[in-house]
N, CA, C and O of each residue as an XYZ file, in Angstrom:
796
protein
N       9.230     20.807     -1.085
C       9.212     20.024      0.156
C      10.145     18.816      0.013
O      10.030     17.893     -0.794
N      11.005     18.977      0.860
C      12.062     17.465      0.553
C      11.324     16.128      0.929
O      10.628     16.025      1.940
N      11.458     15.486      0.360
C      11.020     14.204     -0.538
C      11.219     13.022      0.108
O      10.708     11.949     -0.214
N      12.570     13.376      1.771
C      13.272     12.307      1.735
C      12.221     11.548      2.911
O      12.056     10.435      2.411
N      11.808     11.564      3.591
C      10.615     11.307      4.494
C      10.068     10.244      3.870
O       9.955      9.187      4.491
N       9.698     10.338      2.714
C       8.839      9.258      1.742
C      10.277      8.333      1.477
O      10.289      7.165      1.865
N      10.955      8.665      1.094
C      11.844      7.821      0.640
C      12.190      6.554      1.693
O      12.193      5.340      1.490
N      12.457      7.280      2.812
C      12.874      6.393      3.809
C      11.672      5.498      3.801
O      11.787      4.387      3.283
N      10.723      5.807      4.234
C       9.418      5.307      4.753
C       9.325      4.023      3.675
O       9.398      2.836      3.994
N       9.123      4.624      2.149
C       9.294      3.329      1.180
C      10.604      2.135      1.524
O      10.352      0.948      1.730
N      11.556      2.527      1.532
C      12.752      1.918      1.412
C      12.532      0.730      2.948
O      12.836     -0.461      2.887
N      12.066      1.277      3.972
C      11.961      0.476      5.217
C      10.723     -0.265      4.918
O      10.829     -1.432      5.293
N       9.758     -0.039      4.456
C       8.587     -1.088      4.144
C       9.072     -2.128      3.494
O       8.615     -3.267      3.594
N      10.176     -1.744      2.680
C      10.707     -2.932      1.317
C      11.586     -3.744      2.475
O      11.208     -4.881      2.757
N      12.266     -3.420      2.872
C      13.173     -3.857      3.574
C      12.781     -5.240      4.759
O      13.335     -6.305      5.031
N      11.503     -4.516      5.247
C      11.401     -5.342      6.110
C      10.362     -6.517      5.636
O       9.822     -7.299      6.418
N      10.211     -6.504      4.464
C       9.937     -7.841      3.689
C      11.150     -8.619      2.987
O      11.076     -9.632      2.292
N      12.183     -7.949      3.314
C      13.658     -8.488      2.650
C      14.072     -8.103      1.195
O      15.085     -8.425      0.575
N      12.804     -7.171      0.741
C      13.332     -6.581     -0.976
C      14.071     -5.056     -1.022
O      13.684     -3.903     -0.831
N      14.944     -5.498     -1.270
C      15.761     -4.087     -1.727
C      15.372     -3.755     -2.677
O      14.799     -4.416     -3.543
N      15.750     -2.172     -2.643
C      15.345     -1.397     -4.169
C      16.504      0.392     -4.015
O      16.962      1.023     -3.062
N      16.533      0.576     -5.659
C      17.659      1.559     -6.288
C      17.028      2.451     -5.855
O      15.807      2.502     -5.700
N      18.414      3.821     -5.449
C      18.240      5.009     -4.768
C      17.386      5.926     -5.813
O      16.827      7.003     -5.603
N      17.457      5.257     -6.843
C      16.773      5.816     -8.612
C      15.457      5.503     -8.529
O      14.572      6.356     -8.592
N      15.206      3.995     -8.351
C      13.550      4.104     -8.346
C      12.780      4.225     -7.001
O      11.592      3.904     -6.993
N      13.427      4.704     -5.767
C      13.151      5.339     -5.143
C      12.365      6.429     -4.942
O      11.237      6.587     -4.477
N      13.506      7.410     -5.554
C      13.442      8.626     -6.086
C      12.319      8.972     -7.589
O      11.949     10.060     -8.030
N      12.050      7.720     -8.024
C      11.072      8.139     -9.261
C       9.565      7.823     -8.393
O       8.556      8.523     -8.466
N       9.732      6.594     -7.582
C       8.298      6.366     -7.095
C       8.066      8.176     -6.485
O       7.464      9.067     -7.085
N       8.813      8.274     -5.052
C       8.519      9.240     -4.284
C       8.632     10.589     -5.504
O       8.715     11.667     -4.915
N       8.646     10.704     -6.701
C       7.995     11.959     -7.284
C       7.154     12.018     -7.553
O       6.933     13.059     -8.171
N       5.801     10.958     -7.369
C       4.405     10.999     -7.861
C       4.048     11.334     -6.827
O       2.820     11.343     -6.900
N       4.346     11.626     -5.871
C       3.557     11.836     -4.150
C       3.638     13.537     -4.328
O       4.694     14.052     -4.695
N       2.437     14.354     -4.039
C       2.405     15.726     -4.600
C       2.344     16.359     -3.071
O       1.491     15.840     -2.352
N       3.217     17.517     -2.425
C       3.663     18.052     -1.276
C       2.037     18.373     -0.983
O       1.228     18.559     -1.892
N       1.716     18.402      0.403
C       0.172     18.946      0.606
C       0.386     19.538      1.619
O       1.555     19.737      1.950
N      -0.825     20.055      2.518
C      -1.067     20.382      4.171
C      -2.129     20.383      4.265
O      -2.765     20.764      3.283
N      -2.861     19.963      5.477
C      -4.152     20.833      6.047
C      -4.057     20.977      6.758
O      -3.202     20.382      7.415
N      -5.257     22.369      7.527
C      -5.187     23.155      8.426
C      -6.046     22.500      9.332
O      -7.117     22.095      8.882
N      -5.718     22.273     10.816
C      -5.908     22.182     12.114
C      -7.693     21.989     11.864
O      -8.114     23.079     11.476
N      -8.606     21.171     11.945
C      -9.855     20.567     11.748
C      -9.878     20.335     10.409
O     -10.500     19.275     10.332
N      -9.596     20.656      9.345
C      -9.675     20.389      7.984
C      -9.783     18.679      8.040
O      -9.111     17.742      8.471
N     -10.988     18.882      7.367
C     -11.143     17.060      6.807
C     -10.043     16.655      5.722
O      -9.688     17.535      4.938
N      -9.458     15.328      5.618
C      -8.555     14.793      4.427
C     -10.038     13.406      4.028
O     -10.169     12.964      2.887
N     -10.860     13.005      5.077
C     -11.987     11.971      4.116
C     -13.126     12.382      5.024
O     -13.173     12.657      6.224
N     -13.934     12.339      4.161
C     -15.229     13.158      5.012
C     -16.412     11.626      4.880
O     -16.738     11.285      3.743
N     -16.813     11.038      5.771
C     -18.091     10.246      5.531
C     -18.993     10.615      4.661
O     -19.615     11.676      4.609
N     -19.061      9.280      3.667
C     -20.467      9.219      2.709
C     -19.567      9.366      1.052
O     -20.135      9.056      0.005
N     -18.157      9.871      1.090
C     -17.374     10.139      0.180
C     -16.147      9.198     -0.019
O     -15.658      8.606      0.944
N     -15.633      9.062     -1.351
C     -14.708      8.239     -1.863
C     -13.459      8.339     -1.187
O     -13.153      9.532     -1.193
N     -12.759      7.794     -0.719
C     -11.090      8.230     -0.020
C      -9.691      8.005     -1.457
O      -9.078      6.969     -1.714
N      -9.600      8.956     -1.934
C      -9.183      8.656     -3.608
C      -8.191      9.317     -3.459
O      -7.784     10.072     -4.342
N      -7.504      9.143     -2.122
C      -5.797      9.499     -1.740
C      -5.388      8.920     -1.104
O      -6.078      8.543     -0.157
N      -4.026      8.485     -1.217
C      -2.865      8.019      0.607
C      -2.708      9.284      0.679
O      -2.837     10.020     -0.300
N      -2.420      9.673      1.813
C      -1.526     10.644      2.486
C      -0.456      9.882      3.671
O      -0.638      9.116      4.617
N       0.900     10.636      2.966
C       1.878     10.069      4.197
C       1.812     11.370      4.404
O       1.672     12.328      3.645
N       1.982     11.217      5.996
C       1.892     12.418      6.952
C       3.459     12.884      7.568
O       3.816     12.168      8.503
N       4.128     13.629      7.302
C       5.691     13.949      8.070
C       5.581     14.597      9.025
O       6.422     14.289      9.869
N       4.725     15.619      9.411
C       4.251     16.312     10.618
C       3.066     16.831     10.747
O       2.545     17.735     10.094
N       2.517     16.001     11.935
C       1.176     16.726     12.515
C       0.536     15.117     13.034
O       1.193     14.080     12.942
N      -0.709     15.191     13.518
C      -1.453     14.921     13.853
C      -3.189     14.695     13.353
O      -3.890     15.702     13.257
N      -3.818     13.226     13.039
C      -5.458     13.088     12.866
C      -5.543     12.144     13.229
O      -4.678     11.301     13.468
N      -7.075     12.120     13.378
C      -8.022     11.002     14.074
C      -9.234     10.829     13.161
O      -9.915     11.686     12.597
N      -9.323      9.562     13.160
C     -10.678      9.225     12.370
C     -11.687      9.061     13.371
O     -11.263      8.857     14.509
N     -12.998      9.105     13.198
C     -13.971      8.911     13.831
C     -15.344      8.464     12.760
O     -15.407      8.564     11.535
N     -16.245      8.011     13.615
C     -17.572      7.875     12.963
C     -18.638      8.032     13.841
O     -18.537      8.788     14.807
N     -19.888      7.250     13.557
C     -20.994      7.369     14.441
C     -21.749      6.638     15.422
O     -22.694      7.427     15.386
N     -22.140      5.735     16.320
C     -22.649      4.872     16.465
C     -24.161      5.315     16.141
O     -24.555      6.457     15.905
N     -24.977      4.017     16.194
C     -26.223      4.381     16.074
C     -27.517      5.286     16.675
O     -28.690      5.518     16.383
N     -26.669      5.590     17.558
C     -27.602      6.830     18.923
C     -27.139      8.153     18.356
O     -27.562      9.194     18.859
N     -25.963      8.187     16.940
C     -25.628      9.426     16.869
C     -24.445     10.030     18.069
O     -24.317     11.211     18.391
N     -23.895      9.221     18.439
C     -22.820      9.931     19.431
C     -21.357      9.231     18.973
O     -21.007      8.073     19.200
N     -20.547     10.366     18.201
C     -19.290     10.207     18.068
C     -18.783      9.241     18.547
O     -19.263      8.901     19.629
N     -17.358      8.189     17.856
C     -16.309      7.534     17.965
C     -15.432      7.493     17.817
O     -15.046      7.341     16.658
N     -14.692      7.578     18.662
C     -12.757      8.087     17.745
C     -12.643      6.215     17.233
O     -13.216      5.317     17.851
N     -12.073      6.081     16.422
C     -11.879      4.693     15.777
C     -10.049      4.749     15.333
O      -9.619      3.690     14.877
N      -9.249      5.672     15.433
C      -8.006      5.484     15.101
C      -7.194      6.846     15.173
O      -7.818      7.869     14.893
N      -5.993      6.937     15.488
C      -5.018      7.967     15.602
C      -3.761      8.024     14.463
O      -3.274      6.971     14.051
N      -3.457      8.858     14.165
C      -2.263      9.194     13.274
C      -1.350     10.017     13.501
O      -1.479     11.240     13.531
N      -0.427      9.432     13.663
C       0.928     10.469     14.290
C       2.159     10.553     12.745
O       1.996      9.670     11.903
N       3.067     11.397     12.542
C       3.465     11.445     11.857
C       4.578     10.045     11.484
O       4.973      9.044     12.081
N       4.776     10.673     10.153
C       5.769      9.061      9.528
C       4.768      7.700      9.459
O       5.217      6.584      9.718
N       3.214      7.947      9.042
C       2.371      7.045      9.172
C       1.464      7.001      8.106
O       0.801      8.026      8.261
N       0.933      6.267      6.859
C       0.566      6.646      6.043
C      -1.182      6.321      6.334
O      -1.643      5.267      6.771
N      -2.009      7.652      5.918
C      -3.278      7.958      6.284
C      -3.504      7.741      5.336
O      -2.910      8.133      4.332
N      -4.880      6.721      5.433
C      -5.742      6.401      4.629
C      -6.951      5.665      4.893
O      -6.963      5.077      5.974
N      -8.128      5.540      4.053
C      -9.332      4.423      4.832
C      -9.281      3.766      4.083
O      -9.369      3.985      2.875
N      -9.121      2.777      4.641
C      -8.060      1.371      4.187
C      -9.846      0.810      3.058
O      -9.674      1.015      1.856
N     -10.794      0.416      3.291
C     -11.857     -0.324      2.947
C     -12.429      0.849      1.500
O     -12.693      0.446      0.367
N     -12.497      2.222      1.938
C     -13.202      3.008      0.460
C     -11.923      3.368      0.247
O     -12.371      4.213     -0.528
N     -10.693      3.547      0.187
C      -9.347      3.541     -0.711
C      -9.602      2.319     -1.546
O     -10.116      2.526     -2.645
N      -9.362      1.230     -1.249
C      -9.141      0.113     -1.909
C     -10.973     -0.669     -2.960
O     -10.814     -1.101     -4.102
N     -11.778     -0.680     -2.600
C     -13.148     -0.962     -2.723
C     -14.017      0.168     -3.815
O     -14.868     -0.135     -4.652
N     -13.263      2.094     -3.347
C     -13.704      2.726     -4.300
C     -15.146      2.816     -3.835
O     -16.007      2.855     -4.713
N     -15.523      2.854     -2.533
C     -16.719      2.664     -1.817
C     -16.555      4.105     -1.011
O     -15.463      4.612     -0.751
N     -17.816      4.657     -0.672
C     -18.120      5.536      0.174
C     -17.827      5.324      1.608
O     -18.445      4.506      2.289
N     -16.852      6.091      2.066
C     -16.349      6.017      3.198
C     -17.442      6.241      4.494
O     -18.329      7.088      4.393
N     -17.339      5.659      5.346
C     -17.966      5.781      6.724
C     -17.548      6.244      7.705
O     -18.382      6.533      8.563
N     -16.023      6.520      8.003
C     -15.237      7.391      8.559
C     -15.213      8.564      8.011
O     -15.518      8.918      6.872
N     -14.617      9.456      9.395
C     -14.005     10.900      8.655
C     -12.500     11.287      9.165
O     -12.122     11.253     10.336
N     -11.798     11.628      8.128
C     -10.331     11.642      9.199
C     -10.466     12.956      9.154
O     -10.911     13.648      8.238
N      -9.888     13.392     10.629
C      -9.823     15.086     10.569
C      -8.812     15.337     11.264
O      -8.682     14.894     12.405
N      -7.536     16.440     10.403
C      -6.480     16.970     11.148
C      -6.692     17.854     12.759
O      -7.317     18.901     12.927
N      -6.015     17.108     13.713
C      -6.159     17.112     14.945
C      -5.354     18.594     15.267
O      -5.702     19.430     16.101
N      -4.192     18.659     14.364
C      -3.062     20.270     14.158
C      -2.701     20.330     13.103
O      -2.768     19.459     12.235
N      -2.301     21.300     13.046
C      -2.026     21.327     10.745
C      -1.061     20.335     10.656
O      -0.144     20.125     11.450
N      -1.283     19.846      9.819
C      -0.714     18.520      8.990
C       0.276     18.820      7.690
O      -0.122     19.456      6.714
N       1.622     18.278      7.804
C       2.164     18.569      6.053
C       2.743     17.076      5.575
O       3.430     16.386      6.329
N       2.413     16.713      4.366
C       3.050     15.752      4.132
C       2.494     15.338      2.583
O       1.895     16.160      1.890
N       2.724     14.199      2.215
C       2.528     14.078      0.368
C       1.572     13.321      0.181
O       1.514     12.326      0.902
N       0.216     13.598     -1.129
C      -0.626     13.155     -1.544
C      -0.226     11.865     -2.730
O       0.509     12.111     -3.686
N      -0.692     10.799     -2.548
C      -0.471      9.873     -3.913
C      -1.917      9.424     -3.863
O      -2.549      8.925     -2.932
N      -2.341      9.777     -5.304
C      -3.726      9.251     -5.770
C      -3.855      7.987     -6.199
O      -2.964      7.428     -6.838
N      -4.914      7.456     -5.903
C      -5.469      5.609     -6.027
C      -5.173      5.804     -7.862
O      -4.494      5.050     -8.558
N      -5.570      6.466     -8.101
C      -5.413      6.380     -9.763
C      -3.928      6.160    -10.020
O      -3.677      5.268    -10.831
N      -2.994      6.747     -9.531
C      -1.355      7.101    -10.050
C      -1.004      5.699     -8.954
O      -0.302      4.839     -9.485
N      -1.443      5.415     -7.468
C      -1.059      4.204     -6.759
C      -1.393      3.010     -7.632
O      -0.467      2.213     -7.784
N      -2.921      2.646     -8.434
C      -3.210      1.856     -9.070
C      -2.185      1.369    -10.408
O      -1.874      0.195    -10.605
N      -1.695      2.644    -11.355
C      -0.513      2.468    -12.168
C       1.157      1.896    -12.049
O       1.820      1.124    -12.741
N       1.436      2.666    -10.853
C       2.646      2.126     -9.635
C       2.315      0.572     -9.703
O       3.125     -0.112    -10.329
N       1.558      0.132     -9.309
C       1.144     -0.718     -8.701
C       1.216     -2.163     -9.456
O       1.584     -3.257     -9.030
N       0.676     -1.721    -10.872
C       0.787     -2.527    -12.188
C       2.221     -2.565    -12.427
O       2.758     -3.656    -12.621
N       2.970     -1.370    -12.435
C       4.058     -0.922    -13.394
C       5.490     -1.746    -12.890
O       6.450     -2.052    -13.596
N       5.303     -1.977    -11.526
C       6.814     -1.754    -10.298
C       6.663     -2.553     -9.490
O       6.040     -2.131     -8.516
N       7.147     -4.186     -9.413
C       7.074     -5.324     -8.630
C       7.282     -4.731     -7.795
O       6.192     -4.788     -7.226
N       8.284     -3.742     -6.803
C       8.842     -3.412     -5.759
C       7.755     -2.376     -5.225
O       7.719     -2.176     -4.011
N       6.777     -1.638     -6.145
C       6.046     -0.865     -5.490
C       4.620     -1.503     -5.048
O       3.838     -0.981     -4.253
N       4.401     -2.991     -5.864
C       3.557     -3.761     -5.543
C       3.730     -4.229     -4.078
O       2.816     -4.190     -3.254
N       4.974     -4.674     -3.826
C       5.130     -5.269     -2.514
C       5.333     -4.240     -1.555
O       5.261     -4.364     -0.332
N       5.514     -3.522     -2.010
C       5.571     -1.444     -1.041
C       3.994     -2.035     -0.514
O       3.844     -2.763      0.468
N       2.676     -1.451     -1.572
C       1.666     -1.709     -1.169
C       1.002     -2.800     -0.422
O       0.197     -2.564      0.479
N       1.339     -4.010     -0.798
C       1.246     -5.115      0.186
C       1.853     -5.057      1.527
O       1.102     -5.495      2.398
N       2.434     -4.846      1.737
C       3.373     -4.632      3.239
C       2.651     -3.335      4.059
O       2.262     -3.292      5.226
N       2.622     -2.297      3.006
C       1.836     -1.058      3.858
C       0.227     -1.998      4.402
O      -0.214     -2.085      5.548
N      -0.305     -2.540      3.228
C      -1.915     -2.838      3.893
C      -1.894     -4.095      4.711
O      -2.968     -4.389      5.235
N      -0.957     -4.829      4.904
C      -0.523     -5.677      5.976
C      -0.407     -5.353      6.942
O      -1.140     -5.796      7.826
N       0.734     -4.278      7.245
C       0.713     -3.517      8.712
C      -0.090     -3.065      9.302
O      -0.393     -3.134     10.493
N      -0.752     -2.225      7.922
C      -2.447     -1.707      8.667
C      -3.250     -2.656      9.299
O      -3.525     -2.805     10.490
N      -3.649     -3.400      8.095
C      -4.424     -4.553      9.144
C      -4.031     -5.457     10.190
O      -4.866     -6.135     10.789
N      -2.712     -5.501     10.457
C      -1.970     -6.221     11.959
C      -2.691     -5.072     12.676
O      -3.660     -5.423     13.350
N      -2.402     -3.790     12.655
C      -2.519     -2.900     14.148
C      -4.408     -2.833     13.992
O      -5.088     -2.178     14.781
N      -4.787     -3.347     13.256
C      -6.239     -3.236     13.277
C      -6.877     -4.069     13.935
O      -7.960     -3.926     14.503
N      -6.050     -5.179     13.855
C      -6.402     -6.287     14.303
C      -6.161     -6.469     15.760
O      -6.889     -6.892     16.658
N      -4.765     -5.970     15.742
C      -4.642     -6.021     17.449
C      -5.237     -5.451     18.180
O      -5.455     -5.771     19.348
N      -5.891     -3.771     17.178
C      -6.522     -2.911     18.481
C      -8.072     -3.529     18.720
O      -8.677     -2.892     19.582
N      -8.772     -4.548     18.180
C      -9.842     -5.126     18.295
C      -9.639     -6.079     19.088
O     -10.586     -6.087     19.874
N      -8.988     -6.823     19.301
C      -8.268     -7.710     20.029
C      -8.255     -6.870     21.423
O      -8.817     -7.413     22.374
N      -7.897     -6.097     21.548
C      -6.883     -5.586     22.888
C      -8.703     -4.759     23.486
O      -9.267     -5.115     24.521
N      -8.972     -4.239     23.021
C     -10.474     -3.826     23.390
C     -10.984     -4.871     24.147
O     -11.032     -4.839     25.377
N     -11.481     -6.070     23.257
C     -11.826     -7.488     23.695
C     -11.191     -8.073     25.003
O     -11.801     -8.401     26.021
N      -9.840     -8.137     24.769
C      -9.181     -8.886     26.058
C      -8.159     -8.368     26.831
O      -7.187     -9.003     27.238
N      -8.559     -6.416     27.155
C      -7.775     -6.098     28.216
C      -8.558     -5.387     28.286
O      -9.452     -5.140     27.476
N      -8.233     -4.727     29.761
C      -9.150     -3.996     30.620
C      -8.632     -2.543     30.388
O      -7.455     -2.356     30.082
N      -9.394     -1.654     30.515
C      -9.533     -0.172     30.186
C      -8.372      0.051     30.834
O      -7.499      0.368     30.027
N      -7.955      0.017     32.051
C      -6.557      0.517     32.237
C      -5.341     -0.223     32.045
O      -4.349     -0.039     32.750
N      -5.410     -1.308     30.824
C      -4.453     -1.885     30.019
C      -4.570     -1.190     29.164
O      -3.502     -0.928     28.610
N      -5.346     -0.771     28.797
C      -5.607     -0.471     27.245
C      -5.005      1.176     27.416
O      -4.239      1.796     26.678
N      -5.478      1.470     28.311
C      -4.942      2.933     28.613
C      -3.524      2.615     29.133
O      -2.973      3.712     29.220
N      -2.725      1.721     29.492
C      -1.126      1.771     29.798
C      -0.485      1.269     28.280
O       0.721      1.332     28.045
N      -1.348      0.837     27.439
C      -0.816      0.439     26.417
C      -0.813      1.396     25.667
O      -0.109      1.183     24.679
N      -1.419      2.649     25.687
C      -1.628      3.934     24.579
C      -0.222      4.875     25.690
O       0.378      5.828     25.193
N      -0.076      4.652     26.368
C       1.249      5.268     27.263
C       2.290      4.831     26.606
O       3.136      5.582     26.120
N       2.309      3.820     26.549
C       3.534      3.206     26.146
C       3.821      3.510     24.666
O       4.757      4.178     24.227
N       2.701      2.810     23.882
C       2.709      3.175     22.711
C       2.725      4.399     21.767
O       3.477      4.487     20.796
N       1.788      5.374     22.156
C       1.855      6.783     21.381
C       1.543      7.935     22.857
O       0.479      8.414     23.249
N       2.304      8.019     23.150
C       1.880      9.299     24.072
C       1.786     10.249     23.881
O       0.915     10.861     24.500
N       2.512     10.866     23.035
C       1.922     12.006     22.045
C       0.482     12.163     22.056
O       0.149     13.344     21.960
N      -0.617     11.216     22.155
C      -2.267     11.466     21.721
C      -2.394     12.479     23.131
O      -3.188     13.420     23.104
N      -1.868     12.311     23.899
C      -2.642     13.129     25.410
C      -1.812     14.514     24.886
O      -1.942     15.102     25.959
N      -1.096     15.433     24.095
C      -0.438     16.110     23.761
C      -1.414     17.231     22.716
O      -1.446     18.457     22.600
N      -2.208     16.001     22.014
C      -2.813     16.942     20.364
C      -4.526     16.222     20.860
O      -5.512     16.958     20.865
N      -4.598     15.100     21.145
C      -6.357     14.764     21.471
C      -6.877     15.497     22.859
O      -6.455     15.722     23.994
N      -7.870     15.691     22.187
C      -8.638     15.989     23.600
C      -9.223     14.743     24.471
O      -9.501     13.726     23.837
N      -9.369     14.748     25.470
C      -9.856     13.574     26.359
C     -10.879     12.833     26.055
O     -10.795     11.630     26.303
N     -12.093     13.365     25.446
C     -13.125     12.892     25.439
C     -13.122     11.907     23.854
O     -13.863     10.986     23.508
N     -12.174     12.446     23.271
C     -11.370     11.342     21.918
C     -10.967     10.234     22.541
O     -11.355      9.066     22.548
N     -10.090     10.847     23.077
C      -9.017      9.321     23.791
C      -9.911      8.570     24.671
O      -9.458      7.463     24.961
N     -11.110      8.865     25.207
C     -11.557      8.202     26.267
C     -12.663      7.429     24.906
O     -13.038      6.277     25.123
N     -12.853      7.714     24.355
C     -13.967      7.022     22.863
C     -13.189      6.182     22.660
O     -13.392      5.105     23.221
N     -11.914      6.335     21.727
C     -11.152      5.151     21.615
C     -10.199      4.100     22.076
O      -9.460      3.338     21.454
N     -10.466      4.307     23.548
C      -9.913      3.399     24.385
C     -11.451      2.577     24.950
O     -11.564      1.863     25.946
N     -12.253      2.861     24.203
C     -13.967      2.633     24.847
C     -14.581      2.623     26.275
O     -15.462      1.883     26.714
N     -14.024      3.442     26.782
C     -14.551      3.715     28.089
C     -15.179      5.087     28.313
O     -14.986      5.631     27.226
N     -15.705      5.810     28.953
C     -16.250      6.844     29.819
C     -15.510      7.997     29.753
O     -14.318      7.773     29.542
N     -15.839      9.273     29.873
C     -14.748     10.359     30.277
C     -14.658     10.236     31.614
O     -13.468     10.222     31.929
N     -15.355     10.142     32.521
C     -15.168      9.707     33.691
C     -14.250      8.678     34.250
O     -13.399      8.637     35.139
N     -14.714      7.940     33.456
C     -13.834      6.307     33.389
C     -12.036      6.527     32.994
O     -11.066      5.911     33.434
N     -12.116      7.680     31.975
C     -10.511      7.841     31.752
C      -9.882      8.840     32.827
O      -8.745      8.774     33.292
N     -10.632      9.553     33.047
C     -10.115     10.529     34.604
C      -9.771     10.102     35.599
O      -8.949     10.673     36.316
N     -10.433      8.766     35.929
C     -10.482      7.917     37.470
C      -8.848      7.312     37.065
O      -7.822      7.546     37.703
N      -8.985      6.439     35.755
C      -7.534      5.460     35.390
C      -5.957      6.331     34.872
O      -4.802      5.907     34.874
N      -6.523      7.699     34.453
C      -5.204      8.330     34.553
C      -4.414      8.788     36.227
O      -3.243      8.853     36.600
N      -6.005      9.084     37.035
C      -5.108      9.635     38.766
C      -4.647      8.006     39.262
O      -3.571      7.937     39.855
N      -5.226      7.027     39.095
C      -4.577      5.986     39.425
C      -3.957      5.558     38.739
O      -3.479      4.446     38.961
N      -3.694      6.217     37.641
C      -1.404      5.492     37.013
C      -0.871      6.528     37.418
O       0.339      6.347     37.548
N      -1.295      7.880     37.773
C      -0.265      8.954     38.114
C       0.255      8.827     39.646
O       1.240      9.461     40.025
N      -0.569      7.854     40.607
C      -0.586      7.713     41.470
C       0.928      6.204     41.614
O       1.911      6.157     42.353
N       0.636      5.631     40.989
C       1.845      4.195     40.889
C       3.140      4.541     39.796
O       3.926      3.623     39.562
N       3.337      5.803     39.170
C       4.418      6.300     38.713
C       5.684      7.172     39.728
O       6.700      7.620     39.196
């Protein structure tokens, strides 16, 4: 599986903290990342279990979800390709995950284990700040999407998933997208005929 997907992906994380790095240790980080796939519902972290992988994803599609307390499903996050999957809190903590991510369409892209990330990590100032920058970004868009729940209205929040990933109305089913935009299936039916209506 060519390699170069990761490469880029590293090289632009470095970058946009202002650290450059050799087409060599590039190429040595991105050989610890081991080629994978899963198939179309296949779990990559299952709730109650350790998350003791990144996965960067090059093509396909998942969604994490969990439970609320009545027992009725939550979509809590989307993954589109060129995006590195992971649960950010039992990756890092080594804690039993509470999410489950599950491939939305078969998925291919490269496994790097917390054990071999943890060594990287020690070994390679540049792969240290790789990792810092990746769990930075994560937590910016984490932050914003809690934020944006809070202080915009369901059909902001739904023109903002337009704008932003439109692809999800492509691979999610509705009753996902309508969980993690926190509104109704009803509620997302009414706000899609009235944007299809002002387009």
């Amino acid at each position: 599986m060519n390699k170069e997907p990761v490469i880029n992906f590293i090289r632009d994380t470095l970058l946009s903290s202002n650290v450059s790095i050799s087409r060599k240790l590039l190429e040595e980080i991105a050989g610890h990342f081991e080629p994978t796939s899963f198939a179309r519902n296949d779990y990559f972290v299952t709730a109650g279990k350790v998350n003791t992988h990144h996965f960067f994803m090059t093509e396909g599609f998942m969604r994490a979800f969990t439970y609320n307390p009545e027992g009725v499903e939550v979509t809590t996050d989307f993954f589109k390709s060129n995006r590195p999957v992971f649960e950010a809190t039992s990756f890092i903590t080594k804690t039993r995950s509470i999410e489950n991510i599950q491939a939305i369409t078969n998925c291919e892209g490269f496994l790097l284990s917390s054990e071999k990330s943890n060594e990287l990590f020690h070994a390679l100032p540049e792969f240290r700040e790789f990792g810092r920058r990746m769990l930075l970004n994560e937590f910016a868009a984490y932050k914003k999407r809690t934020l944006l729940l809070i202080t915009q209205t369901a059909e902001e929040r739904y023109a903002e998933l337009i704008n932003t990933n439109k692809e999800i109305f492509q691979y999610a089913h509705l009753k996902h997208i309508a969980s993690y935009l926190g509104i109704t299936d009803s509620s997302l039916s009414r706000i899609r005929k009235d944007f299809s209506k002002k387009q």
